[in-house]
C-alpha positions as CSV (number, residue, x, y, z in Angstrom):
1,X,-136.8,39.5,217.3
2,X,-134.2,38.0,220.1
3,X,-132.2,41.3,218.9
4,X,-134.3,43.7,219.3
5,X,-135.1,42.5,222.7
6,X,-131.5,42.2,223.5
7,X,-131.0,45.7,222.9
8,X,-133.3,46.9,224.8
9,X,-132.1,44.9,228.0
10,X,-128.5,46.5,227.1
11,X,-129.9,49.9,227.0
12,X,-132.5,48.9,230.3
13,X,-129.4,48.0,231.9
14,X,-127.2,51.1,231.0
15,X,-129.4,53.5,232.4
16,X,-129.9,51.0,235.5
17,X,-126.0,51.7,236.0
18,X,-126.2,55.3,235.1
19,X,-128.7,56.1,238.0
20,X,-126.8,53.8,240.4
21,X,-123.8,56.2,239.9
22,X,-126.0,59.0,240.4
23,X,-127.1,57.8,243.3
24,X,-123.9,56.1,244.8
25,X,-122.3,60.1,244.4
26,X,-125.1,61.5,246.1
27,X,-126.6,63.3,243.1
28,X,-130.2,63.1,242.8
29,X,-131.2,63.2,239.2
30,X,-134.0,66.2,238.1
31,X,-135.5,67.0,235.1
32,X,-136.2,70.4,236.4
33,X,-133.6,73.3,235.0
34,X,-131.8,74.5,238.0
35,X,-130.8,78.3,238.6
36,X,-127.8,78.7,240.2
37,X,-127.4,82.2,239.6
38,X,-124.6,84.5,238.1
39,X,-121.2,83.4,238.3
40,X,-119.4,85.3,241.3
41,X,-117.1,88.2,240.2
42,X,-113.4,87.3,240.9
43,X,-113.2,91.7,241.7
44,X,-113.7,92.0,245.0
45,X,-114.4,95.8,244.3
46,X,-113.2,96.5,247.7
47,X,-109.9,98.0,249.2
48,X,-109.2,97.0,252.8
49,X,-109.6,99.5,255.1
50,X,-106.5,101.2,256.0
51,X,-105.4,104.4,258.6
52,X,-106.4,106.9,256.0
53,X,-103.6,109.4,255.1
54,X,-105.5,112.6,257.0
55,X,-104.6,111.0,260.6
56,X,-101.0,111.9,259.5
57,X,-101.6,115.0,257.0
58,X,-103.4,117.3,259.3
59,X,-104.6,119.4,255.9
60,X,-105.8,116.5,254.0
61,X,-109.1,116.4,253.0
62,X,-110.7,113.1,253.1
63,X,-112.9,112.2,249.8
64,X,-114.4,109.8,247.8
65,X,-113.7,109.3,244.3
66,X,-115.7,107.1,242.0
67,X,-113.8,104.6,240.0
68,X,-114.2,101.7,237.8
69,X,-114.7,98.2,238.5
70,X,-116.7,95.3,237.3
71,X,-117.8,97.8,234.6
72,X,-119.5,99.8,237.1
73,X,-118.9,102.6,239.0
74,X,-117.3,101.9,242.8
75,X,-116.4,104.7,245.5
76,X,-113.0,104.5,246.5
77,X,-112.0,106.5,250.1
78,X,-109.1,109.0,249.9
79,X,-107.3,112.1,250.7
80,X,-106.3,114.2,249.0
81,X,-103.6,117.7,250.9
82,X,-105.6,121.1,250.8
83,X,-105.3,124.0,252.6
84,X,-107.5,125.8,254.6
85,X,-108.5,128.3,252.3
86,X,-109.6,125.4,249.7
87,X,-112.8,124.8,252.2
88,X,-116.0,125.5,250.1
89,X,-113.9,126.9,246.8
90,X,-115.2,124.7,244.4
91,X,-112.4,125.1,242.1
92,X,-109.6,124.5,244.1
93,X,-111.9,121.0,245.6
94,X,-112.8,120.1,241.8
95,X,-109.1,119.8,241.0
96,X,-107.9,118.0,243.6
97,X,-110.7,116.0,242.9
98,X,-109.5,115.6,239.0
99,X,-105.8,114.9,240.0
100,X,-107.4,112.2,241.9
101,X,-109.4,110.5,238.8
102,X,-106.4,111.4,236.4
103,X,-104.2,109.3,238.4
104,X,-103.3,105.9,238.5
105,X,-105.3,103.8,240.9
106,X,-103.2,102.4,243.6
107,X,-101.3,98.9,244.1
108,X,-104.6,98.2,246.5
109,X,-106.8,99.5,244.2
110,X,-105.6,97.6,241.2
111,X,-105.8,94.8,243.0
112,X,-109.1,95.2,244.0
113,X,-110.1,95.7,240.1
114,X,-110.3,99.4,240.2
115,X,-109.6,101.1,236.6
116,X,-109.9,104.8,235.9
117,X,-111.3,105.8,232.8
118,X,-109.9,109.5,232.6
119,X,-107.3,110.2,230.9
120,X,-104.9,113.6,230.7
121,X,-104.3,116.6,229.3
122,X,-107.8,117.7,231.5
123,X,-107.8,120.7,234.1
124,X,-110.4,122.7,235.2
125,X,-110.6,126.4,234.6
126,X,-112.2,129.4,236.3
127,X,-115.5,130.3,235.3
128,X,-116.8,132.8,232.9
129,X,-118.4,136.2,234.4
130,X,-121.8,135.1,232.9
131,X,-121.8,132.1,233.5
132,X,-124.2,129.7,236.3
133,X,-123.7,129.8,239.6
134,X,-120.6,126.7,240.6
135,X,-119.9,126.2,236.7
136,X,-116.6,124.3,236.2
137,X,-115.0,124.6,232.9
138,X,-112.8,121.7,231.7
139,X,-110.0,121.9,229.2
140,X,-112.0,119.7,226.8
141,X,-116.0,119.7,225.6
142,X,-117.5,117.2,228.8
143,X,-119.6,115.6,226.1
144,X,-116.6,114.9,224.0
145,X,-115.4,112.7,227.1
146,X,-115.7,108.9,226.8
147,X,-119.4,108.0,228.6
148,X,-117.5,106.4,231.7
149,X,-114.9,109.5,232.1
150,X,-117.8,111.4,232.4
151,X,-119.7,109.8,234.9
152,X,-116.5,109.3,236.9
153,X,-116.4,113.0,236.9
154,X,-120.3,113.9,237.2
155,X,-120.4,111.4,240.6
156,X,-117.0,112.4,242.2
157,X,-117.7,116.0,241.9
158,X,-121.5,115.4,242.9
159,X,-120.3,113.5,245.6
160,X,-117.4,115.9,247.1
161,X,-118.0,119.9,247.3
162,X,-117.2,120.5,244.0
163,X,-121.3,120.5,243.0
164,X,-123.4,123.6,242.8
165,X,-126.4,124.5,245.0
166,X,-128.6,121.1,245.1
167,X,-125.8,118.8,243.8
168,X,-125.8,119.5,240.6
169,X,-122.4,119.3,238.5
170,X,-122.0,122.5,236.4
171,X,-119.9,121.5,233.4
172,X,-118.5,123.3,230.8
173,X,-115.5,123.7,227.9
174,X,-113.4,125.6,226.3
175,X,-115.5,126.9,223.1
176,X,-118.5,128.7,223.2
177,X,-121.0,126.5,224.1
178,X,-123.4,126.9,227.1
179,X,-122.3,125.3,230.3
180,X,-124.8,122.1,231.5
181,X,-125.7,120.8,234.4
182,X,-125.5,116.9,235.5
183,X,-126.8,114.5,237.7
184,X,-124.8,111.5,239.0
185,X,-127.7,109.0,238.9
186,X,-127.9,105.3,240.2
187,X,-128.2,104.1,236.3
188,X,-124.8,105.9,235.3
189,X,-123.1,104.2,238.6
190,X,-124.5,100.7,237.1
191,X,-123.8,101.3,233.5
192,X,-121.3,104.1,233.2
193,X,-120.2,102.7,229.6
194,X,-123.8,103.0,228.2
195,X,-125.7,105.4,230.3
196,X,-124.5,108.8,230.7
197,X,-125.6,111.2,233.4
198,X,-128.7,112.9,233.7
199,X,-129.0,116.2,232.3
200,X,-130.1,118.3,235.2
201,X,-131.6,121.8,235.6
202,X,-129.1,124.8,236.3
203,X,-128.9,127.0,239.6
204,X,-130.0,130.7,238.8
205,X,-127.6,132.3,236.4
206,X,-125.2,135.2,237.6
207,X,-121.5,135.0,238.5
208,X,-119.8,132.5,240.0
C-alpha cells in the first residue's frame, strides 16, 4: 500500500514540474488542437520589378507569359522585339510568345521558383484555308502536350493577342484532326498538372 501511494506522489509531482516549466516559458498548456495553418512556401513566386527591356527596345512588345511555380501557374512580365507589322498578326505574336515559353526562365526567375514546362522541337504554323477563324497550328498534336505545357500555352496565348475573337485559343496539329478551341481557366492556373483547359466553343468557321 505505502508503494502505491508513493507512486502516485512521484507521478503528482512530475506533472507539478512539467506545468511549472510550461508556465515558467510562457506556454500556456491546451487541450484544444491548434490550427496554425499551411506551412509558408519558401518560392516567393515573384520577380522584382525591374526597367522592363521596352524603355530601351523601342519595338519590343511588352507581355506576359504564364510560368510555373509552386506547381501552379504564375504570370511573369516580359518583352519580347517585334516589329510594327507584328501588331494584331496572331501568328507572328503567338511565336514570340512560344520562343518565350520554350526558353529558359531567367537567373531572376529561377530564383523566384519559376519553371517552364515546354519543351522544344514546337513552332507554330500557318493556318489551313478551312480552317476557324485565329486557328494556330503547332508542330505537335496540343493534346499530346504534357497537361502543364498546355495550359502554359492556352493562358499565355489567351492572355497576349495571340487568341481568336472572344479569347479563345484556337489550337491545332500537324495530322488531320480538327482544330479546338481552349479556355485558360482559373482551375488550370491552380492545378495546371491535373486540370487541363477548358474546351471552349469555336469563332465561325471560314479562313483565317
Amino acid at each position: 500500500m505505502r508503494r502505491r501511494v508513493r507512486r502516485a506522489g512521484v507521478a503528482l509531482a512530475g506533472v507539478a514540474l512539467a506545468a511549472a516549466v510550461a508556465t515558467g516559458c510562457g506556454i500556456r498548456t491546451t487541450s484544444v488542437p491548434v490550427d496554425a495553418g499551411e506551412a509558408p512556401s519558401r518560392m516567393p513566386c515573384s520577380v522584382g520589378g525591374k526597367e522592363t527591356a521596352a524603355q530601351a527596345q523601342p519595338e519590343a512588345l511588352p507581355v506576359r507569359v504564364y510560368l510555373l511555380c509552386a506547381s501552379a501557374l504564375v504570370a511573369v512580365d516580359r518583352t519580347v522585339p517585334l516589329p510594327e507589322k507584328a501588331a494584331g498578326d496572331r501568328g507572328l505574336i503567338a511565336a514570340a510568345l512560344l520562343n518565350e515559353l520554350l526558353a529558359d526562365p531567367s537567373a531572376a526567375e529561377r530564383e523566384a521558383g519559376f519553371v517552364t514546362n515546354l519543351r522544344g522541337p514546337l513552332t507554330v504554323r500557318p493556318a489551313r484555308e478551312n480552317d476557324p477563324r485565329g486557328t494556330l497550328r503547332l508542330s505537335r498534336q496540343p493534346e499530346d502536350l504534357p497537361p502543364a505545357a498546355l495550359a502554359q500555352l492556352v493562358c499565355t496565348f489567351a492572355e497576349g493577342e495571340a487568341a481568336a475573337d472572344g479569347g479563345t485559343v484556337v489550337l491545332g496539329g500537324p495530322g488531320d484532326y480538327p482544330p479546338r478551341g481552349y479556355r485558360c481557366t482559373d482551375a488550370a492556373k491552380e492545378r495546371p498538372e491535373t486540370v487541363l483547359p477548358t474546351v471552349g466553343p469555336l469563332p465561325g468557321s471560314g479562313g483565317s
